[in-house]
N, C-alpha and C positions, 0 to 999 in steps of 0.2 A: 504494500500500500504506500510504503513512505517511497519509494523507486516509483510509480508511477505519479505522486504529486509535485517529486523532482523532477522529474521531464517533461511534464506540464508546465510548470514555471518557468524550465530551462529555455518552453517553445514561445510561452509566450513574450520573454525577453525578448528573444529571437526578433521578433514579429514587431515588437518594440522599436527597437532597432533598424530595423529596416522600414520600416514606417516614418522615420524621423527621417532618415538617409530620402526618402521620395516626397515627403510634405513637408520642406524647411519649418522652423517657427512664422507665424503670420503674429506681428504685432498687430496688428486695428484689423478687429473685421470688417469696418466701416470703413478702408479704403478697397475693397474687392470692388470689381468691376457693378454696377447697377443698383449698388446700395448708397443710397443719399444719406447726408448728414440729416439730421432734425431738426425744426426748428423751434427756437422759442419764444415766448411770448414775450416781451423786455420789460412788463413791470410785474408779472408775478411767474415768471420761469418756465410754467407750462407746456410742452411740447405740443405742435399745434399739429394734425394728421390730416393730410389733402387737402392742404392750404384752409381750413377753417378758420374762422375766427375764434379768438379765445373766449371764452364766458368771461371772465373779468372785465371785458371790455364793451359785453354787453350789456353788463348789469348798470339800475341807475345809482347812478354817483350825485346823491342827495345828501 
């Protein structure tokens, strides 16, 4: 049993390894190809989705 959880582990190093060797590290994955940055609202941070307006800014300011 301890002989086959050692060469499981051994394989999945393995595979580790060579997995890093064909997909470098990717620092931001908001610079890949078709992914936008988000936007935010500038007085309360809000991330705004398909150009919406933010509620903050519809509300009344009384």
């Amino acid at each position: 049993m301890v002989k086959v959880v050692t060469l499981f582990l051994v394989f999945i190093l393995v595979l580790a390894m060579f997995g890093r060797l064909r997909m470098p590290k990717i620092n931001n994955p908001m610079k890949r190809k078709g992914v936008k940055a988000g936007v935010k609202c500038k007085s309360c941070g809000r991330y705004s989705l398909a150009g919406e307006k933010c509620p903050c800014s519809t509300k009344d300011k009384s």
